[in-house]
N, C-alpha and C positions, 0 to 999 in steps of 0.2 A: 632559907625560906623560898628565896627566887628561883633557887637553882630546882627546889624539890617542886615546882608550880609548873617550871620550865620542861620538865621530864614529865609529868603527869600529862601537858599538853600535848607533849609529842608523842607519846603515847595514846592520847585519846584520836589524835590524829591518822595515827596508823593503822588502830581499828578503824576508822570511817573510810581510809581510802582502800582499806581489804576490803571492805563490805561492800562499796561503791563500785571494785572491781567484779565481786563476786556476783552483782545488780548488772553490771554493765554484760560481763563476761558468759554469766548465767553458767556459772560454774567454782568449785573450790578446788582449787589447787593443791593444798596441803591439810591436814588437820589430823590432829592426834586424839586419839580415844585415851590418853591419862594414862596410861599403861606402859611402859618400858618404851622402845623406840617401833612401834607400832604405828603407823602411821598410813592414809590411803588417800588414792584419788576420788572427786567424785562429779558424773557430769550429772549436769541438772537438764532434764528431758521437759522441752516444749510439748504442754496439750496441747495447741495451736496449729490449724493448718500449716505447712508452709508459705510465703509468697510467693505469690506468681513470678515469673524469669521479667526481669527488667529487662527492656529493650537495649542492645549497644549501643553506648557510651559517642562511641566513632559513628553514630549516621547524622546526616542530615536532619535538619532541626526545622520546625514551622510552624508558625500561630495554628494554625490548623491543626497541628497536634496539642495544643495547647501549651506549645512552647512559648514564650514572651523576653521579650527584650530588657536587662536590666541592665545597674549598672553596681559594681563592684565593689567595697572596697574592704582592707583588715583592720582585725584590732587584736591586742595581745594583752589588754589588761585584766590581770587576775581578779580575780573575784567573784560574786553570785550575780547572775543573770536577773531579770526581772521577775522569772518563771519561778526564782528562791531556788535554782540547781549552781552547780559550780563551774565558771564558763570550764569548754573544752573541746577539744574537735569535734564538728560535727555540729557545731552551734553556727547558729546565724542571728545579728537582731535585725528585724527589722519594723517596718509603719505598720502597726497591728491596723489600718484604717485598709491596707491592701492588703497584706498576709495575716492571717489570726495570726497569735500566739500560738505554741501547737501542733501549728501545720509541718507537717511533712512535705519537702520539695524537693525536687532533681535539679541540677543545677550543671550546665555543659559551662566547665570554665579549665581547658585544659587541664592538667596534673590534677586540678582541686574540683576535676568535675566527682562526683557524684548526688548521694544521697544526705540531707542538712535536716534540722527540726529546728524552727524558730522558735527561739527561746528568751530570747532579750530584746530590748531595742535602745533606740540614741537620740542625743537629744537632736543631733543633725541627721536622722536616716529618714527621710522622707519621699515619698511616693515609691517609685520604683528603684530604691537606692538600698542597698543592701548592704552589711558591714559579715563579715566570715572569721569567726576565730581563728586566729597561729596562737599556736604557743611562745613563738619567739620574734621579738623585734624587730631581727632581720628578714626572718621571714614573710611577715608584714609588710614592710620595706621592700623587699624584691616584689611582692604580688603588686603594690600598689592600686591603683584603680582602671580594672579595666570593663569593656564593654562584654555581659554573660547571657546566657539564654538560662532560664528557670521553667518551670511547669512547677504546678499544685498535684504533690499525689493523693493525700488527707490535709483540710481544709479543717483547721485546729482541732479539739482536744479530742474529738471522737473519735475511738479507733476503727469504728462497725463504718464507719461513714466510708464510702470508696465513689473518688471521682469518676464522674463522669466528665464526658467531651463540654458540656453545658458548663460546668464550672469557673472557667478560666473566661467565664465572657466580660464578667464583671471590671476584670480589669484590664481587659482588650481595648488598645487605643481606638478612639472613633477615626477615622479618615474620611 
């Protein structure tokens, strides 16, 4: 009875992380029309503009670009995000009080600079304090906590929304 529960599961499992790949991926790898050993590829074509070219990764960085100062750190625990997704690279939680939920950010932090979508948050992530998914422990462990540069590119869940320089004032320190 456990073992035929046990197989069902992992089986329902295996569809949801092809599916999830094929969401993510925005394409199907393999798939058979039921027919002898027939089988084909297929890409799935964006109606959507392209994005515009992201600026390099390697320049100099500055409030005035709407770069901001944060601070780092990881986490590798499996499970759903707040957002009801399943953590995984490319997630960050963070103080939906400064980042919505949603938002899309750049984030300059060596090897783990790019492109994140906040998706979760913590019960210790507050203000400008940001946590980055690994998948693994050690990797976790090696990043540690360190001092990163962020910008807002979409300022939560809207995706028409496109920032402006005006955006990032909100949570610009006073001096």
């Amino acid at each position: 009875m456990y073992i035929k529960k046990s197989i069902l599961v992992a089986l329902i499992l295996i569809k949801l992380a092809l599916v999830a790949y094929i969401l993510v991926e925005e394409r199907v790898i393999l798939a058979n029309d039921g027919t002898e050993n027939t089988s084909f590829y297929l890409e799935i074509q964006s109606t959507e503009p392209p994005l515009p070219q992201m600026t390099p990764l390697n320049r100099v960085v500055s409030e005035e670009d709407g770069w901001l100062p944060f601070e780092a750190t990881a986490y590798c625990t499996f499970g759903i995000t707040k957002t009801g997704v399943w953590v995984q690279r490319g997630i960050i939680a963070v103080d939906p009080s400064v980042i919505p939920l949603g938002s899309i950010v750049e984030i300059q932090a060596g090897p783990y600079s790019g492109l994140y979508t906040a998706m979760d948050t913590g019960a210790v992530i507050k203000d400008r304090l940001i946590d980055i998914y690994m998948p693994s422990w050690e990797e976790a462990v090696r990043f540690g906590r360190q001092s990163i540069k962020m910008r807002v590119i979409r300022k939560g869940w809207n995706p028409g929304f496109h920032v402006d320089a005006s955006l990032a004032d909100g949570l610009r320190v006073e001096r």
